[in-house]
C-alpha positions in Angstrom: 26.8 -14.6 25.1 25.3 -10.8 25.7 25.3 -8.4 23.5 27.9 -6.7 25.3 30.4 -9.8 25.1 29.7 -9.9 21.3 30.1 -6.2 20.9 33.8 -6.4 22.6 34.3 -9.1 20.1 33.6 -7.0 17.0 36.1 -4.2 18.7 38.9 -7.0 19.0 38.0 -7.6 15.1 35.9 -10.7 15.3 33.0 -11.8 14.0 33.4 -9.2 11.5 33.0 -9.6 7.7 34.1 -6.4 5.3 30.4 -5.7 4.7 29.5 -5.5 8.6 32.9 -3.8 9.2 32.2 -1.2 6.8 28.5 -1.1 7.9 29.9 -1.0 11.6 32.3 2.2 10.7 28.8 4.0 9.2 27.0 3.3 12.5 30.1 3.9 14.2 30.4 7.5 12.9 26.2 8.1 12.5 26.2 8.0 16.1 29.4 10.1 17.5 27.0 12.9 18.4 24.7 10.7 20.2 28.0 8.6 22.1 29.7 12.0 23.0 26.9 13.5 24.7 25.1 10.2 25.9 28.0 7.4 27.2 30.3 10.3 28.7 27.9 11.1 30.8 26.7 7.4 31.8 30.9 7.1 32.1 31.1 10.0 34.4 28.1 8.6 36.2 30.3 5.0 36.6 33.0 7.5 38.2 31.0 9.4 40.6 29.1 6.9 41.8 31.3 3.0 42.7 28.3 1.2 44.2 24.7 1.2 43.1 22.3 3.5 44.9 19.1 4.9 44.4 21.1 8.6 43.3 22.5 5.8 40.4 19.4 5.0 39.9 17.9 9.0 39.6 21.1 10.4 37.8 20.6 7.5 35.0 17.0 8.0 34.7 17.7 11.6 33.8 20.5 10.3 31.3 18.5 8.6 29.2 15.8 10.8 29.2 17.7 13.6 28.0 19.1 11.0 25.5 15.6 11.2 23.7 14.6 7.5 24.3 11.3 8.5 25.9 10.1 8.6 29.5 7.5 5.7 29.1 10.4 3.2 27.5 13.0 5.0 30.2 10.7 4.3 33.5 9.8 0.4 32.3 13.9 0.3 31.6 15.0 1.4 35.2 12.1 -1.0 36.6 14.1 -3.9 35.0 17.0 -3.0 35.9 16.4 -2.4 39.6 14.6 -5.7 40.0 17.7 -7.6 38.2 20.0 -5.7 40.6 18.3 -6.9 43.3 17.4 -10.8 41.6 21.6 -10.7 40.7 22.6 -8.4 43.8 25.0 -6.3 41.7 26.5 -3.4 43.6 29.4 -2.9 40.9 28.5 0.1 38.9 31.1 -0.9 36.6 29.3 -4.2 36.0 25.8 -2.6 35.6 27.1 -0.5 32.5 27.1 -4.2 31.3 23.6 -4.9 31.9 22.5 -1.7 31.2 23.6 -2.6 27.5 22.4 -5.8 27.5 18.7 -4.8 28.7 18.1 -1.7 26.3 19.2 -4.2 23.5 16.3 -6.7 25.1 13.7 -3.8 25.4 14.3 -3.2 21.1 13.8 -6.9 20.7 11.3 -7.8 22.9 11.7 -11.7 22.7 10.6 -10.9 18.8 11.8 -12.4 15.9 12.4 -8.3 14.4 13.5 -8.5 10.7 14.8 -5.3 9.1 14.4 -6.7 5.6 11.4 -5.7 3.3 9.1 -7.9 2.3 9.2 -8.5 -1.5 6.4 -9.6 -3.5 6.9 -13.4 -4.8 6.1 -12.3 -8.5 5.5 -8.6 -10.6 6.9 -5.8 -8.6 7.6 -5.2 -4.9 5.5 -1.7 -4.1 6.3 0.6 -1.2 4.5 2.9 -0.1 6.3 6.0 1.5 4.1 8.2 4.0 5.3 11.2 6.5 5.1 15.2 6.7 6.6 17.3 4.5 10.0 18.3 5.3 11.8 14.9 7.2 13.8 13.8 4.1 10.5 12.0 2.5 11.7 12.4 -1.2 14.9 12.1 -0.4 14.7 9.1 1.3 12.5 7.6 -1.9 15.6 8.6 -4.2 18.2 6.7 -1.6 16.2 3.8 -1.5 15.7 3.9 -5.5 19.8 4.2 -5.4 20.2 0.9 -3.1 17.7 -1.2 -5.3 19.5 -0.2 -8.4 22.7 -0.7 -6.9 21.1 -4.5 -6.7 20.5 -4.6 -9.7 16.8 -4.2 -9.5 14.7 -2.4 -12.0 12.8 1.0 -10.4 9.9 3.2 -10.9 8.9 6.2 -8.4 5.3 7.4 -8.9 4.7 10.7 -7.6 1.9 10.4 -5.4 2.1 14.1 -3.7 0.3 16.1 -6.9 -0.9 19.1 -5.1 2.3 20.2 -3.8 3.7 23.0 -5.8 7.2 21.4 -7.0 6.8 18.0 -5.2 5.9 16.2 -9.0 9.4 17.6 -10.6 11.5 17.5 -7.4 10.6 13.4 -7.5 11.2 12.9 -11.5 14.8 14.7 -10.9 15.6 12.2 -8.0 14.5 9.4 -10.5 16.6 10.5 -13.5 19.4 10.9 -11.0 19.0 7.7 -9.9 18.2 5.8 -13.3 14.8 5.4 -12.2 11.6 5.1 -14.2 9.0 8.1 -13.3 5.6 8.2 -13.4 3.8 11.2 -12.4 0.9 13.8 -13.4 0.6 17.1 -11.1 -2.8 18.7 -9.7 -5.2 15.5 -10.4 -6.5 12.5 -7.7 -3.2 10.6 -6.2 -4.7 7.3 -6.6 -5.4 7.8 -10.0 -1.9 8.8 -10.9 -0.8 5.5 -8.8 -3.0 2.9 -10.2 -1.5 4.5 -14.1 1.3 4.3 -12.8 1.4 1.0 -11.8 -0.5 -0.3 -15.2 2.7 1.2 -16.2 5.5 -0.3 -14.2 3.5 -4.0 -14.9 4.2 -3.3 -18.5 7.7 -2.2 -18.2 8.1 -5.5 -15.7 9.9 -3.0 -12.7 11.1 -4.6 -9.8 10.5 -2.3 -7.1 7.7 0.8 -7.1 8.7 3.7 -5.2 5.4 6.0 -4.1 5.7 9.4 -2.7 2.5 10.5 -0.6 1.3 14.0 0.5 2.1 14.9 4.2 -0.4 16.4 5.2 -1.1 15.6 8.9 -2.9 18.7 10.2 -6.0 17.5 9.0 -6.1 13.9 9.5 -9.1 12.8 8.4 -8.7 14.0 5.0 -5.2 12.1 5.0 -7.0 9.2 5.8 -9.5 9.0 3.3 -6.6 9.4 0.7 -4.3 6.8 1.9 -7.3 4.6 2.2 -8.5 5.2 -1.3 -4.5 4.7 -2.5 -4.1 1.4 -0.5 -7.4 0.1 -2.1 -6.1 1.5 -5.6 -2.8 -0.4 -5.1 -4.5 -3.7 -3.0 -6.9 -3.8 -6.2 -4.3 -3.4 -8.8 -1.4 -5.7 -7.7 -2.4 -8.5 -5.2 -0.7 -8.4 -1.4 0.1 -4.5 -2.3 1.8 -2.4 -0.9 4.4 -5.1 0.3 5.5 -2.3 2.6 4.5 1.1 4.4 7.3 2.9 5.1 7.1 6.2 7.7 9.8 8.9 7.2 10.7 10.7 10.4 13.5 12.9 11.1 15.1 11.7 14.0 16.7 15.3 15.0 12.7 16.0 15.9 13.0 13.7 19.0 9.5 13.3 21.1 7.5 15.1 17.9 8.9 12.3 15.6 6.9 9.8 18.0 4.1 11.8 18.3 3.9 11.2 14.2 4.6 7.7 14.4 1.7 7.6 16.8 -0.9 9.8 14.2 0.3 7.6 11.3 0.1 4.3 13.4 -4.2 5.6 13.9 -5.0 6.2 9.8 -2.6 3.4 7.8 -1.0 0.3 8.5 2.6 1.5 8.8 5.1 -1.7 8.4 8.5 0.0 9.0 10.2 3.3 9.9 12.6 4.9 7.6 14.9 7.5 10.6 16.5 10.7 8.8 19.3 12.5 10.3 20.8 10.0 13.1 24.1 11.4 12.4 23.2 15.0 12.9 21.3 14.7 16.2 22.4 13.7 19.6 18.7 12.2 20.2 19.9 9.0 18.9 18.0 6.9 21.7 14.6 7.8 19.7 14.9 4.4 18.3 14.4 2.5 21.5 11.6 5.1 21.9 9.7 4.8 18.6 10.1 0.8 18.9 8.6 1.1 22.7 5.7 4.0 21.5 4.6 2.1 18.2 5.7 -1.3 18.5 7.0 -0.7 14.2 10.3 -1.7 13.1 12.9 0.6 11.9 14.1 -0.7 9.0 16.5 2.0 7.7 18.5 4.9 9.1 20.1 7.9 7.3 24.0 8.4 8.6 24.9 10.8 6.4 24.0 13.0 3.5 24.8 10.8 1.0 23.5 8.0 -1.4 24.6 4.8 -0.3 24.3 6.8 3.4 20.8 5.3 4.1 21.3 2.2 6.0 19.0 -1.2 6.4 19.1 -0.5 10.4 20.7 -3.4 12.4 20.3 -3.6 16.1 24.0 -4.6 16.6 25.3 -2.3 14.9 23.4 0.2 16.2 24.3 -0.8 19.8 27.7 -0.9 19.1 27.7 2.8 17.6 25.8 4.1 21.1 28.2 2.2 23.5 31.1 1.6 21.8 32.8 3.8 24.3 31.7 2.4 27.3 33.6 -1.2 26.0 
């Protein structure tokens, strides 16, 4: 079954437990901005055009550029889907909105087994590191996540690893007495000195998950590099197999400049997942088949809203559904 069949499935109601239904409704509503400017207009395309032609072909390249899911991944889409026009002969434009769903699904998953879940440390705590430029929903995103892993019952610590920043200390111990977090955090002094206390600390208080917030300072790379290097070694030295995770904020209303820092992060750290900030507020919802196609990282969760319990563990599916749901 394609993921198109499966998708008018969960619409009739199957396949559906509460969880995914309620997870569905988030993804559902995330993405109206994204559906209303995106699949009318691949609609309208299916009306104006009856039979495949190479102005189909034109028009829906331009589409899904201006959906924000990047020309490289847009070009190597259209090149599959010409080639299994012509392998299938489908001349149905009607049809081809099928395929079309199917395929951008296949380009995300690339015959890979993708996982969305973190990887958790078999014993002591699980430590994720959480890297990106000031001003995407960084600390933000550390208190949502601290929220979820509480809300599983898991005991958390955030260490404030952005010391220099005037505020950035405070504004993460708030967040973790919000959340019923531990803290751990010392302003103006070395980063990885604050994180290796700070994990000495969470060791003895046996935490679950470590939470670390990291400067964004991208304009001068180099010097980011040497600090996230020193902090990895810190960590790697401290607790074995640490961090479990890297985790890269990006505000997904930023479009082609969020890839472009997925790219400069991708050249100085090993970057294990994607955290994507404001799907719901932008209409450049596509940017997740780009970042997948520009960096080859997972995104593992997706902010739908403003708050708590709005930052989701991203699901392809569901994600699918939310984009084409009205094309169904």
């Amino acid at each position: 079954m394609g993921i198109f069949d499966k998708l008018k499935n969960i619409i009739k109601g199957k396949e559906t437990t509460k969880e995914s239904h309620e997870n569905i409704e988030k993804y559902d509503k995330g993405l109206e901005k994204t559906r209303d400017e995106f699949v009318s207009k691949l609609n309208f395309l299916g009306i104006k055009y009856t039979k495949v032609n190479e102005e189909y072909f034109e028009e829906l390249e331009n589409i899904l550029i201006m959906a924000d899911i990047g020309v490289k991944t847009v070009l190597d889409f259209i090149e599959r889907l010409r080639k299994r026009v012509k392998a299938e002969n489908i001349t149905d434009t009607a049809y081809l909105k099928e395929v079309i769903v199917d395929e951008l699904f296949i380009i995300y998953v690339n015959n890979e087994s993708i996982t969305s879940k973190i990887n958790m440390a078999e014993e002591g705590p699980t430590v994720i590191l959480v890297v990106g430029v000031n001003g995407v929903g960084k600390t933000t995103s550390i208190a949502k996540l601290a929220h979820k892993y509480q809300s599983d019952g898991k005991k958390v610590m955030l260490i404030a690893g952005d010391t220099f920043r005037a505020g950035a200390v405070e504004q993460l111990r708030i967040w973790a007495d919000r959340t019923g977090s531990l803290f751990f955090g010392k302003e103006n002094i070395d980063p990885a000195g604050v994180i290796y206390d700070g994990l000495v600390k969470a060791k003895e208080e046996n935490v679950d998950i470590v939470l670390i917030d990291t400067a964004g300072r991208l304009h001068n790379k180099v010097n980011l590099m040497k600090e996230l290097e020193k902090i990895n070694k810190v960590i790697g030295t401290h607790i074995e197999g640490a961090p479990h995770e890297t985790l890269l904020v990006i505000d997904a209303s930023t479009g082609q400049n969020g890839i472009m820092q997925a790219e400069s992060f991708k050249e100085i750290t090993n970057i294990t997942g994607i955290v994507l900030t404001k799907l719901d507020g932008t209409a450049k919802g596509g940017i997740v088949l780009a970042i997948k196609e520009a960096v080859d990282i997972p995104v593992k969760f997706v902010g739908l809203g403003e708050k708590m319990e709005d930052l989701m563990t991203f699901d392809i599916e569901s994600y699918i559904y939310g984009l084409f749901k009205d094309m169904m």
